[in-house]
Backbone atoms as SQL, in Angstrom:
CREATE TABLE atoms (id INTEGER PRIMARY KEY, chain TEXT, resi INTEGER, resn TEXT, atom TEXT, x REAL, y REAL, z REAL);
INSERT INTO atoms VALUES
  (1, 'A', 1, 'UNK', 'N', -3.575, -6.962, 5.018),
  (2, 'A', 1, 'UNK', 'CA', -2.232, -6.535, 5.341),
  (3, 'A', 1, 'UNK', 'C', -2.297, -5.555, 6.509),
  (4, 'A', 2, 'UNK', 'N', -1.511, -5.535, 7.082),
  (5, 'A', 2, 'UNK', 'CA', -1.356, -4.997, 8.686),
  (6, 'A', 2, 'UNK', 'C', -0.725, -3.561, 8.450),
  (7, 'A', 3, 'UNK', 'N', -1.378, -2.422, 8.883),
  (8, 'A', 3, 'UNK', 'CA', -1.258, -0.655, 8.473),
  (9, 'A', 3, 'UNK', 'C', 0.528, -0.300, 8.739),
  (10, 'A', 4, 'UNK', 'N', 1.260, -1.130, 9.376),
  (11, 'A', 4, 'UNK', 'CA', 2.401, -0.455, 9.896),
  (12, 'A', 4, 'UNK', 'C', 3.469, -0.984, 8.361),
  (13, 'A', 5, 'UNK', 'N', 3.231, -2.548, 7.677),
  (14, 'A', 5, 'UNK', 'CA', 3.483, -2.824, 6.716),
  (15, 'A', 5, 'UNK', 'C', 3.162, -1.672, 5.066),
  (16, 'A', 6, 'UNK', 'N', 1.671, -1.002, 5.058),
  (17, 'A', 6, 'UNK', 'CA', 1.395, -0.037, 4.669),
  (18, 'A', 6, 'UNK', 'C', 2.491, 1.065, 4.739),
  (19, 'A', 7, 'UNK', 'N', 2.434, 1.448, 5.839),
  (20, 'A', 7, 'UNK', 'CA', 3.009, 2.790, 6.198),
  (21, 'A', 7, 'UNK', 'C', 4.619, 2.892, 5.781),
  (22, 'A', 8, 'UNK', 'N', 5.200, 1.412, 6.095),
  (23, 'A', 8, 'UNK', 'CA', 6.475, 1.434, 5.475),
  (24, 'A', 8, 'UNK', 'C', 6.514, 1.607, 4.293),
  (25, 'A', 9, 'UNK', 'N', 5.579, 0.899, 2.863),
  (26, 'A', 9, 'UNK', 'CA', 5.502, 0.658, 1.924),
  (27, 'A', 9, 'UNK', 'C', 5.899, 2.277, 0.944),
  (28, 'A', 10, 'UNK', 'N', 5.371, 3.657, 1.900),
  (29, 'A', 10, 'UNK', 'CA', 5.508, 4.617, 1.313),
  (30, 'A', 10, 'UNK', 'C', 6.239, 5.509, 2.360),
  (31, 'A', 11, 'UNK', 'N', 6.943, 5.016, 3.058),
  (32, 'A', 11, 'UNK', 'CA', 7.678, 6.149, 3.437),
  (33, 'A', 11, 'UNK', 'C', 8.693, 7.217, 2.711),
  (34, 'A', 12, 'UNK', 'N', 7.583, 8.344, 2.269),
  (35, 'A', 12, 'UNK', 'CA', 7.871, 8.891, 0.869),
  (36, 'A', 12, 'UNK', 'C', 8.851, 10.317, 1.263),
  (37, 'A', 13, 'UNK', 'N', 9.065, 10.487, 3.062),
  (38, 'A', 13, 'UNK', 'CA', 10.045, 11.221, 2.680),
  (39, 'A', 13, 'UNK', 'C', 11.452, 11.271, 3.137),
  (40, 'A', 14, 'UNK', 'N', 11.972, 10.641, 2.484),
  (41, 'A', 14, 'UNK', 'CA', 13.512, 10.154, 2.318),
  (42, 'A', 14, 'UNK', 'C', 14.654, 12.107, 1.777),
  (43, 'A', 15, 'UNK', 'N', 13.997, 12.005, 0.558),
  (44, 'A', 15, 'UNK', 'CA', 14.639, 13.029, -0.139),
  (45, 'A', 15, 'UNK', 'C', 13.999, 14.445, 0.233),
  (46, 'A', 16, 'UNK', 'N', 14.908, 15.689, 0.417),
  (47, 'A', 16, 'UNK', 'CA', 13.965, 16.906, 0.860),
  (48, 'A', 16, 'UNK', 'C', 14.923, 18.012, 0.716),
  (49, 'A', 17, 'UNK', 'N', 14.192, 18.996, -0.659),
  (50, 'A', 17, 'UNK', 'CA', 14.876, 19.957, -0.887),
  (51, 'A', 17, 'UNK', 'C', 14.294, 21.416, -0.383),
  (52, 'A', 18, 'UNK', 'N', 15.047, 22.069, 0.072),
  (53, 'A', 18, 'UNK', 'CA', 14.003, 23.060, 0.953),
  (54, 'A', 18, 'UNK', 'C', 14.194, 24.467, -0.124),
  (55, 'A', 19, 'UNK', 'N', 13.093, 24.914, -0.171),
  (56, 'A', 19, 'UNK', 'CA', 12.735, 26.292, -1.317),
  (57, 'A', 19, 'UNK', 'C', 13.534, 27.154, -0.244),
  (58, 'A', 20, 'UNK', 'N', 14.042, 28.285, -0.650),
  (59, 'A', 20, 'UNK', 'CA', 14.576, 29.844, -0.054),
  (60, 'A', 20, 'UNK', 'C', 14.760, 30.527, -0.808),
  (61, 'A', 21, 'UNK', 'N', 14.997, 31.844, -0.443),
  (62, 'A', 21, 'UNK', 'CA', 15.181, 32.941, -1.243),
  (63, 'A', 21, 'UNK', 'C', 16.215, 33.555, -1.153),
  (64, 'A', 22, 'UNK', 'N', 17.317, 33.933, -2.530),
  (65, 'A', 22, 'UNK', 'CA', 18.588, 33.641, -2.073),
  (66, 'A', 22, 'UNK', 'C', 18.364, 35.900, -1.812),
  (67, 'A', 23, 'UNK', 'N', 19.465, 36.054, -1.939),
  (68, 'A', 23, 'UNK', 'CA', 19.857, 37.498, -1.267),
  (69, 'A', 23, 'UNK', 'C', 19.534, 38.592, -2.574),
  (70, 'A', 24, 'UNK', 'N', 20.214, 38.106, -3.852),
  (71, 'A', 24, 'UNK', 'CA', 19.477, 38.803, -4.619),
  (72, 'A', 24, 'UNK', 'C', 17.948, 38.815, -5.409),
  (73, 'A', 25, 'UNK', 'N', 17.122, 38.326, -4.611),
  (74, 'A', 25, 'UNK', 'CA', 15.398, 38.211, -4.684),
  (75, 'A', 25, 'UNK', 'C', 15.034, 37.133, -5.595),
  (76, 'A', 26, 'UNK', 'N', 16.020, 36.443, -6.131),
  (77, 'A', 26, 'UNK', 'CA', 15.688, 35.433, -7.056),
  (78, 'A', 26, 'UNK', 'C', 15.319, 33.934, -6.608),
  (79, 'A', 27, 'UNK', 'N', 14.341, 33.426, -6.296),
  (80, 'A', 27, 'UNK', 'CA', 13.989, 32.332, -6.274),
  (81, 'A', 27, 'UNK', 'C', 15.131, 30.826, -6.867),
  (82, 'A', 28, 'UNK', 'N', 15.513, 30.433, -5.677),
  (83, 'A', 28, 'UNK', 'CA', 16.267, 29.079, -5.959),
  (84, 'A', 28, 'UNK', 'C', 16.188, 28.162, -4.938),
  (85, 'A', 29, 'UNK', 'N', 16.821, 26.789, -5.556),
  (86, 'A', 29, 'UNK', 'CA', 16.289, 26.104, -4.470),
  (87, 'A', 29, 'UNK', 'C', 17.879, 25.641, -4.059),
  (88, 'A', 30, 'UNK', 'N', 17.743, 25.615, -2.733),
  (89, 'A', 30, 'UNK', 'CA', 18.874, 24.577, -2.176),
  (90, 'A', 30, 'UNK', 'C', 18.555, 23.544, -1.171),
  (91, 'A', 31, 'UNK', 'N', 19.667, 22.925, -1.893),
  (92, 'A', 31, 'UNK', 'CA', 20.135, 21.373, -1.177),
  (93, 'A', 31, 'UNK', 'C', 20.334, 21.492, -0.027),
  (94, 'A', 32, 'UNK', 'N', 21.246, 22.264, 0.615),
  (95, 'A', 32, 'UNK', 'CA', 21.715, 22.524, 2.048),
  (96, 'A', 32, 'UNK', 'C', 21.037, 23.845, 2.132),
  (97, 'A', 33, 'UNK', 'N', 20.526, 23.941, 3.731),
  (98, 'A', 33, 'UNK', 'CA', 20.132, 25.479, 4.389),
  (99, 'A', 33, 'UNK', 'C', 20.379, 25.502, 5.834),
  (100, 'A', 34, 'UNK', 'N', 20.618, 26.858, 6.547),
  (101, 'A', 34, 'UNK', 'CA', 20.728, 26.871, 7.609),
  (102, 'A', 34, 'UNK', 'C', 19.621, 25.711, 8.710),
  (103, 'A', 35, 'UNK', 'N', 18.367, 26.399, 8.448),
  (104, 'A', 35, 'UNK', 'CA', 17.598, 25.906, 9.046),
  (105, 'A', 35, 'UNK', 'C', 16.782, 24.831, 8.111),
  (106, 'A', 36, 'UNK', 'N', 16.571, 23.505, 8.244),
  (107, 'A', 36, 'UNK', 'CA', 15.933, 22.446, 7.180),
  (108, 'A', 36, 'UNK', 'C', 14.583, 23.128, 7.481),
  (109, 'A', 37, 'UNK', 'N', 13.393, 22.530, 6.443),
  (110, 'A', 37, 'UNK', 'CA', 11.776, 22.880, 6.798),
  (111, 'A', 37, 'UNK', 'C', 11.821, 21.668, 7.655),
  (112, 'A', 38, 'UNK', 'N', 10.755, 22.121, 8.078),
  (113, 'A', 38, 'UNK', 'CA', 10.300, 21.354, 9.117),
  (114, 'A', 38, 'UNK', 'C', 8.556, 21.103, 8.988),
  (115, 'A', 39, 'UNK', 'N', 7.908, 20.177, 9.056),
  (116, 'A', 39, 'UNK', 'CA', 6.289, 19.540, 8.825),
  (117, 'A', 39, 'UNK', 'C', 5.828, 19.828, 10.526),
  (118, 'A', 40, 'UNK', 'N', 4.279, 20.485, 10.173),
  (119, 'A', 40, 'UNK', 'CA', 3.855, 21.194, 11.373),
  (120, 'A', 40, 'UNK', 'C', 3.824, 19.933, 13.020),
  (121, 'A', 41, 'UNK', 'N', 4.248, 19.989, 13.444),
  (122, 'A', 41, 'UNK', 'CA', 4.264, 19.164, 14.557),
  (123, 'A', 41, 'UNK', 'C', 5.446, 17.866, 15.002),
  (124, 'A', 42, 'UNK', 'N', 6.455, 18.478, 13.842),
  (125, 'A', 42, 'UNK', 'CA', 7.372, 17.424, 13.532),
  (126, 'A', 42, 'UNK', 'C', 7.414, 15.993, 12.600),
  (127, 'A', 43, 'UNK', 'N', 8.537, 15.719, 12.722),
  (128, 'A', 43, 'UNK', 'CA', 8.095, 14.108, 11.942),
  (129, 'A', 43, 'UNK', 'C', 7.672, 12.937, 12.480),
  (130, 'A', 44, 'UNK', 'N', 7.209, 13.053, 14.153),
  (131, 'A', 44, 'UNK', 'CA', 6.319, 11.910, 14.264),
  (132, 'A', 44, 'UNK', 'C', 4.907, 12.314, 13.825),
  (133, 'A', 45, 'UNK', 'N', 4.327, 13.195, 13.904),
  (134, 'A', 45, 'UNK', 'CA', 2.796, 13.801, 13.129),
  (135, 'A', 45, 'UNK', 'C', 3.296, 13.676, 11.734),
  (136, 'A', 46, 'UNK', 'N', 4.440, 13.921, 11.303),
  (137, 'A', 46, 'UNK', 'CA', 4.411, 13.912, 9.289),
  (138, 'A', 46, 'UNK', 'C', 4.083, 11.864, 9.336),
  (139, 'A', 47, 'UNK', 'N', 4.835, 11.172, 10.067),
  (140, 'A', 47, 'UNK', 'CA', 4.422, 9.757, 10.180),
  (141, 'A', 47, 'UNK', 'C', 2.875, 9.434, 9.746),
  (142, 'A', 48, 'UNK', 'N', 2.360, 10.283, 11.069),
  (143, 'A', 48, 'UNK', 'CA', 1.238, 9.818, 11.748),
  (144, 'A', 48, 'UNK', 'C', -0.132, 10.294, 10.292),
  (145, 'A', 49, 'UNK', 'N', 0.875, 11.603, 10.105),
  (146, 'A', 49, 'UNK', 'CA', 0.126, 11.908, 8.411),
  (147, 'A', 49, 'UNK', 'C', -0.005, 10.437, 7.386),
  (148, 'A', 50, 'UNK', 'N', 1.109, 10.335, 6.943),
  (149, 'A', 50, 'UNK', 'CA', 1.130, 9.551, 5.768),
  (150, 'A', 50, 'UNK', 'C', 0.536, 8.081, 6.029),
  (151, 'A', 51, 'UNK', 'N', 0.455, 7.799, 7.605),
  (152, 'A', 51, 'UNK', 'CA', -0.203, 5.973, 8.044),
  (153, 'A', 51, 'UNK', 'C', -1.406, 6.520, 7.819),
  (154, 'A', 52, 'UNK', 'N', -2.283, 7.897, 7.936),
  (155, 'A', 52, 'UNK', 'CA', -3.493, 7.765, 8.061),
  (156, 'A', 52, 'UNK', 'C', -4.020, 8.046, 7.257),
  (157, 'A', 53, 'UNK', 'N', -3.280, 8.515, 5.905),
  (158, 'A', 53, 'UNK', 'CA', -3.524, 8.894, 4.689),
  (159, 'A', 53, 'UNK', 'C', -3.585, 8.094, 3.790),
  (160, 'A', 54, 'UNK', 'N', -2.667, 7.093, 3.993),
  (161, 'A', 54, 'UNK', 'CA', -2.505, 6.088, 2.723),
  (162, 'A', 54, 'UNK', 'C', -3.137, 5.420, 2.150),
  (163, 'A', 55, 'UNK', 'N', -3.762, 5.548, 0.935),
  (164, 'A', 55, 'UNK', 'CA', -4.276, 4.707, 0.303),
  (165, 'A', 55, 'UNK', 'C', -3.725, 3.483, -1.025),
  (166, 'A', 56, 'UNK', 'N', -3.236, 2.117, -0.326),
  (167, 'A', 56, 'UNK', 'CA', -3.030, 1.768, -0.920),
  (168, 'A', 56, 'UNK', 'C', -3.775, 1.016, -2.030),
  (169, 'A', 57, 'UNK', 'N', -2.650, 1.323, -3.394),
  (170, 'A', 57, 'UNK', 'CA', -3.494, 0.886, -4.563),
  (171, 'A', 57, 'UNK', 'C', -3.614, -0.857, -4.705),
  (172, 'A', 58, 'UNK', 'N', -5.319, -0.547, -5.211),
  (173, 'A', 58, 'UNK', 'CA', -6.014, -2.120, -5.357),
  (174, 'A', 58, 'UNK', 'C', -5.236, -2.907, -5.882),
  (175, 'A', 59, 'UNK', 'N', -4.339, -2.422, -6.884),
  (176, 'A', 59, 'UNK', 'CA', -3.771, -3.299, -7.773),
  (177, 'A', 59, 'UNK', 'C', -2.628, -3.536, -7.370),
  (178, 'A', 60, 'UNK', 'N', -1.961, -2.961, -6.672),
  (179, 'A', 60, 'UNK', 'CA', -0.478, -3.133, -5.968),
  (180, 'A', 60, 'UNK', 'C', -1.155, -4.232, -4.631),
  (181, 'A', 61, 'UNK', 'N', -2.249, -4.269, -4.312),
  (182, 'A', 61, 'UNK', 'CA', -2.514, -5.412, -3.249),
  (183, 'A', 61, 'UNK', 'C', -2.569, -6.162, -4.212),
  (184, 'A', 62, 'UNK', 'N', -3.571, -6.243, -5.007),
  (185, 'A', 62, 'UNK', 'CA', -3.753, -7.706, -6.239),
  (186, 'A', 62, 'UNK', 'C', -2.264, -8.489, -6.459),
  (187, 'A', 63, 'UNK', 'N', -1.061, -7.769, -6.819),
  (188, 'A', 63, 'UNK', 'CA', 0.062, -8.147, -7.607),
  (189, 'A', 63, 'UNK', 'C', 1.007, -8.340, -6.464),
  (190, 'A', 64, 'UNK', 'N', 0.704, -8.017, -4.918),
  (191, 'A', 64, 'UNK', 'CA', 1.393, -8.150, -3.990),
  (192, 'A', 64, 'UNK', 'C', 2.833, -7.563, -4.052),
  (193, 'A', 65, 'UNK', 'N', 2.384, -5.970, -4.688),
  (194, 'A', 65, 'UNK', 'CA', 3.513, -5.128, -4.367),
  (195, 'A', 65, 'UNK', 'C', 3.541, -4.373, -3.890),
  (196, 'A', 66, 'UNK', 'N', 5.041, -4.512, -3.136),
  (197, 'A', 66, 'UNK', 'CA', 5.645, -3.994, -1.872),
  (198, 'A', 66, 'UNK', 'C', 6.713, -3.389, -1.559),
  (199, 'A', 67, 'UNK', 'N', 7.321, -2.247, -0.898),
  (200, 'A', 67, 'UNK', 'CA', 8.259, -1.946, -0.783),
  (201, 'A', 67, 'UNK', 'C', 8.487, -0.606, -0.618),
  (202, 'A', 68, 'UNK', 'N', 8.970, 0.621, -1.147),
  (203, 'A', 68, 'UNK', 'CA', 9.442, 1.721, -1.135),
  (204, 'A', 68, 'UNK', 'C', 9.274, 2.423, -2.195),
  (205, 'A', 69, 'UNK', 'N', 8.647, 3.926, -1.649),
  (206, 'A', 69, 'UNK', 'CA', 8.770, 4.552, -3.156),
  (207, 'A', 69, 'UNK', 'C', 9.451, 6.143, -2.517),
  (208, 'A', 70, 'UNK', 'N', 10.203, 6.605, -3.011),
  (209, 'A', 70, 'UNK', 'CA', 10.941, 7.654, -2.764),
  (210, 'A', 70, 'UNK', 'C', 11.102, 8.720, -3.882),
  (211, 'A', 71, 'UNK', 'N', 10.683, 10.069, -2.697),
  (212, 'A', 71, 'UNK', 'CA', 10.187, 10.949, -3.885),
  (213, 'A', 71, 'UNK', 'C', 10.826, 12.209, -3.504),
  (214, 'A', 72, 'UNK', 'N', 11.886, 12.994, -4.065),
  (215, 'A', 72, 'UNK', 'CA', 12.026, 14.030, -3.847),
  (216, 'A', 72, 'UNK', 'C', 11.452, 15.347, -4.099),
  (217, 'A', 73, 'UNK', 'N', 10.968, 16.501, -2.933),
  (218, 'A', 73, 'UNK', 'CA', 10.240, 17.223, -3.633),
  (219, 'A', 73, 'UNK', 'C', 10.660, 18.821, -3.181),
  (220, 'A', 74, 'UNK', 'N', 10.051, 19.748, -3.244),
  (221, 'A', 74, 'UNK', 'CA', 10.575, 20.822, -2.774),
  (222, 'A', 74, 'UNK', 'C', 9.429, 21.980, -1.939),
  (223, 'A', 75, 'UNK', 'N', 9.908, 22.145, -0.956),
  (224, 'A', 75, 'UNK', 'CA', 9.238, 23.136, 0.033),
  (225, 'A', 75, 'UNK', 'C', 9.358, 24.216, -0.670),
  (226, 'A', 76, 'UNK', 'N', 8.264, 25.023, -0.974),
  (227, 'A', 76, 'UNK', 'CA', 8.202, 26.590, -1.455),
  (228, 'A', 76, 'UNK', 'C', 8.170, 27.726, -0.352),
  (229, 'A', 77, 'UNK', 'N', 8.369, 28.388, -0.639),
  (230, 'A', 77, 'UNK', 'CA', 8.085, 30.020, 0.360),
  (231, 'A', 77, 'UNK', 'C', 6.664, 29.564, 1.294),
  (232, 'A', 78, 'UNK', 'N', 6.252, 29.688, 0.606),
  (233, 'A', 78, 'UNK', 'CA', 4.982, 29.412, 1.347),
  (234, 'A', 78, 'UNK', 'C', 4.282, 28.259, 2.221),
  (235, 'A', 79, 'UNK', 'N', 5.828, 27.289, 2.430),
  (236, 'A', 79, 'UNK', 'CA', 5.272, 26.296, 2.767),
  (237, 'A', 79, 'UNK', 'C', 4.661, 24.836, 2.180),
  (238, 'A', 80, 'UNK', 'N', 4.377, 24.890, 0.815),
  (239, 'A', 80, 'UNK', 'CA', 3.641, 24.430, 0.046),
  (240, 'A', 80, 'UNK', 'C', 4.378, 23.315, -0.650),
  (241, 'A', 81, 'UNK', 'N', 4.153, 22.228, -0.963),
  (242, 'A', 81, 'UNK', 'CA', 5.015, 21.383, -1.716),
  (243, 'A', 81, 'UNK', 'C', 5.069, 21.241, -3.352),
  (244, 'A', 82, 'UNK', 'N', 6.012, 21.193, -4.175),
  (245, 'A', 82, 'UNK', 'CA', 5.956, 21.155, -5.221),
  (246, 'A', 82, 'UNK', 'C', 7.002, 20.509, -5.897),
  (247, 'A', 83, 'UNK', 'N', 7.511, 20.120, -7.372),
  (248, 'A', 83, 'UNK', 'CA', 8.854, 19.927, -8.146),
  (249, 'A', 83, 'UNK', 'C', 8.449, 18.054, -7.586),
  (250, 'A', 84, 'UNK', 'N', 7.659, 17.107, -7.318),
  (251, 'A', 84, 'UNK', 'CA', 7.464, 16.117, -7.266),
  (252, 'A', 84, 'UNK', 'C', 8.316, 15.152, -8.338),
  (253, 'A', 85, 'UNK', 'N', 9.660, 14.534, -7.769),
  (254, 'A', 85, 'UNK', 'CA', 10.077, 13.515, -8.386),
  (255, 'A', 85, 'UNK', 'C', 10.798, 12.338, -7.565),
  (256, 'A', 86, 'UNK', 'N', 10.292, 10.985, -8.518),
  (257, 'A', 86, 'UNK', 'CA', 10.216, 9.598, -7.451),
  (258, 'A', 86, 'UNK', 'C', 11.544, 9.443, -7.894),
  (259, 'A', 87, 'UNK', 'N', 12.207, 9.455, -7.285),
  (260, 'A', 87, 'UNK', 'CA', 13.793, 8.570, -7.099),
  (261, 'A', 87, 'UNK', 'C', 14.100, 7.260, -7.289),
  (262, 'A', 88, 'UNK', 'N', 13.148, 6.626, -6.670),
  (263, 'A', 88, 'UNK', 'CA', 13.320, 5.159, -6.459),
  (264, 'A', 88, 'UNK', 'C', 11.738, 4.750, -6.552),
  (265, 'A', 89, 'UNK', 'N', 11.085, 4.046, -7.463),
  (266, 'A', 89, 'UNK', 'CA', 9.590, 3.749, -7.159),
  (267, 'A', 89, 'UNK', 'C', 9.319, 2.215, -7.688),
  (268, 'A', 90, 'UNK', 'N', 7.875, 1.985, -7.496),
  (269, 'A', 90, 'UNK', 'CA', 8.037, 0.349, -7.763),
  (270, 'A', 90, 'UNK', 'C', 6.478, 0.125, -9.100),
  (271, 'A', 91, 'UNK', 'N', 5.401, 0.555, -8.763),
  (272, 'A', 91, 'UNK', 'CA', 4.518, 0.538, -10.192),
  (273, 'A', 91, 'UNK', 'C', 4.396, 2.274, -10.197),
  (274, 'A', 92, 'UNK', 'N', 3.275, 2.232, -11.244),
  (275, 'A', 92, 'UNK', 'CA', 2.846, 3.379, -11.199),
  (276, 'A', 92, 'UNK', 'C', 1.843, 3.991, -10.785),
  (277, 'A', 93, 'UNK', 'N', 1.120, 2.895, -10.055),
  (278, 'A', 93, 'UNK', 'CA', -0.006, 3.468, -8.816),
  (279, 'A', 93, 'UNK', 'C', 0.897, 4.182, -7.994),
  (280, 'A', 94, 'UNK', 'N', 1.890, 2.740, -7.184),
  (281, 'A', 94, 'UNK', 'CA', 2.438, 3.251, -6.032),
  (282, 'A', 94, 'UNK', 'C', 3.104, 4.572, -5.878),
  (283, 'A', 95, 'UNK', 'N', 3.852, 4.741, -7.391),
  (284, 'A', 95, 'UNK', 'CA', 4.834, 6.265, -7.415),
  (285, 'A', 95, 'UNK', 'C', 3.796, 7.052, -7.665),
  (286, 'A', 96, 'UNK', 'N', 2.382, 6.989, -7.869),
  (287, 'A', 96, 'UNK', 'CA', 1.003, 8.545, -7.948),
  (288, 'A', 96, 'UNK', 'C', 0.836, 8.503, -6.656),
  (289, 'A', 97, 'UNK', 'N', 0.356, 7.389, -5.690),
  (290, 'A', 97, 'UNK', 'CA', -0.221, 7.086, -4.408),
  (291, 'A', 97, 'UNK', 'C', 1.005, 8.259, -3.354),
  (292, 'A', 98, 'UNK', 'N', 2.111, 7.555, -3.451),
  (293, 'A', 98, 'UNK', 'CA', 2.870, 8.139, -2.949),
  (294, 'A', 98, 'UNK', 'C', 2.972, 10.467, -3.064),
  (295, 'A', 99, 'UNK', 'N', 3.069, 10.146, -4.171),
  (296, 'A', 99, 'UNK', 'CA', 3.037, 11.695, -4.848),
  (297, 'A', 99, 'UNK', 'C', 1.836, 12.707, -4.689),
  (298, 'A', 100, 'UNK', 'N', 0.601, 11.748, -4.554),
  (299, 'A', 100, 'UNK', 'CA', -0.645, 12.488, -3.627),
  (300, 'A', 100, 'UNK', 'C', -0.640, 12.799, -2.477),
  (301, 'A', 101, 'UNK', 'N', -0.002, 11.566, -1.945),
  (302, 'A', 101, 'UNK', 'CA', 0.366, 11.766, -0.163),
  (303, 'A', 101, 'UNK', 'C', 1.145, 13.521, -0.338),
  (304, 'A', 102, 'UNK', 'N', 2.398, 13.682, -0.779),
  (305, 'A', 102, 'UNK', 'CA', 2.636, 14.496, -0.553),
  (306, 'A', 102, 'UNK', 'C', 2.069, 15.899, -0.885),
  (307, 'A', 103, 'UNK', 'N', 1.550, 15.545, -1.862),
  (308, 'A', 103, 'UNK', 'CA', 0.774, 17.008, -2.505),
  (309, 'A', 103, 'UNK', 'C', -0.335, 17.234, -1.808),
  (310, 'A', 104, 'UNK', 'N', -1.104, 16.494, -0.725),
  (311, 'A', 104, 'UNK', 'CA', -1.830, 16.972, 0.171),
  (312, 'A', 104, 'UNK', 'C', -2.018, 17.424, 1.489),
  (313, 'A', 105, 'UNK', 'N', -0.221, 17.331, 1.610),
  (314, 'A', 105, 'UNK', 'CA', 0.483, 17.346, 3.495),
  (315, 'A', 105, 'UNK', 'C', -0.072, 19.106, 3.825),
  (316, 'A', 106, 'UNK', 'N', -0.082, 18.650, 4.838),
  (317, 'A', 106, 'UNK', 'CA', -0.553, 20.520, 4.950),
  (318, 'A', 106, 'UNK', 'C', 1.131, 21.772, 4.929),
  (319, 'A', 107, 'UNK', 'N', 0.878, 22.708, 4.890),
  (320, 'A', 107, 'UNK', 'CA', 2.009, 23.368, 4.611),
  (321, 'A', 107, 'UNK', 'C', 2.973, 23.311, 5.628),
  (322, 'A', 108, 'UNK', 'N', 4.358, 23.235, 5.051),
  (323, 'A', 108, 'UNK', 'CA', 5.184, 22.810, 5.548),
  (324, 'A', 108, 'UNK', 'C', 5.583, 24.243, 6.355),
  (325, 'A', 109, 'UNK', 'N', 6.876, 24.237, 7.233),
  (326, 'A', 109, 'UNK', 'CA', 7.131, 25.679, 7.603),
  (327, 'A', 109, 'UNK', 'C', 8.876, 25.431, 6.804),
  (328, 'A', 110, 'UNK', 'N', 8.887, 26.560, 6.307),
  (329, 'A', 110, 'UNK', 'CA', 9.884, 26.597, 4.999),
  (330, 'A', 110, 'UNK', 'C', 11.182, 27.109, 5.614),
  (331, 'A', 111, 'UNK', 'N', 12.682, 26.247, 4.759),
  (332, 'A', 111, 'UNK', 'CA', 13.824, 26.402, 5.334),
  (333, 'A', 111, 'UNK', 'C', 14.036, 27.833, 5.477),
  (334, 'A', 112, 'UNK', 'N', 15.598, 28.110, 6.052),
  (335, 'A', 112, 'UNK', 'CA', 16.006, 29.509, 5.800),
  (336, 'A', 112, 'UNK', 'C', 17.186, 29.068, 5.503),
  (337, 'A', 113, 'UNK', 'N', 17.871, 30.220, 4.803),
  (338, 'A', 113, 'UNK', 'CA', 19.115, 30.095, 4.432),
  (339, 'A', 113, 'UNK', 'C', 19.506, 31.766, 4.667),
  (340, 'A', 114, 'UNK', 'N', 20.522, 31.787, 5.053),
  (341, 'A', 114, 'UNK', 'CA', 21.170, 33.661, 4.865),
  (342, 'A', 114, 'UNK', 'C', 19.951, 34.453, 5.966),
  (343, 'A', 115, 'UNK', 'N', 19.291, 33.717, 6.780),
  (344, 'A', 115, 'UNK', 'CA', 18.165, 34.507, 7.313),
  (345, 'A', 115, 'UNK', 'C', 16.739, 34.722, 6.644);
């Protein structure tokens, strides 16, 4: 199978909730923020991440499955990804495969909201 077919197969980030810190010091997450996070070099390098990362599972080639797995997750303070959940997925290689990809992206640079 041809890597760009791959690369579609997990384009895992569809959904993206960005971590901030609201005004009274309490940790929450929001949906909307001033500034979205952003992945170090933009999203043609977050691309260029996940085509060169992917490992697709043996058994999803065996069974010739294909398609999309979509995973919402959440940027922390620190950059860091966490709160991993698939929205839309197709086995359960593909929705782990996918969910590693993200848990190994390097740190993100984290939204702002309120400054």
């Amino acid at each position: 199978m041809r890597k760009i077919f791959l690369f579609v197969f997990f384009m895992a980030f569809v959904s993206l909730n960005a971590y901030s810190q609201s005004d009274g010091g309490d940790n929450n997450i929001y949906a909307l923020v001033d500034e979205p996070a952003k992945y170090p070099g933009g999203q043609a390098e977050m691309f260029k991440y996940l085509k060169d990362n992917l490992k697709y599972p043996e058994v999803a080639k065996a069974n010739n499955v294909h398609g999309r797995v979509i995973v919402a997750f959440v940027i922390e303070k620190d950059g860091s990804t966490s709160e991993f959940k698939v929205k839309r997925g197709l086995s359960n290689e593909c929705n782990e495969e996918a969910i590693r990809l993200i848990k190994s992206m390097p740190k993100w640079e984290p939204g702002k909201t309120k400054g």
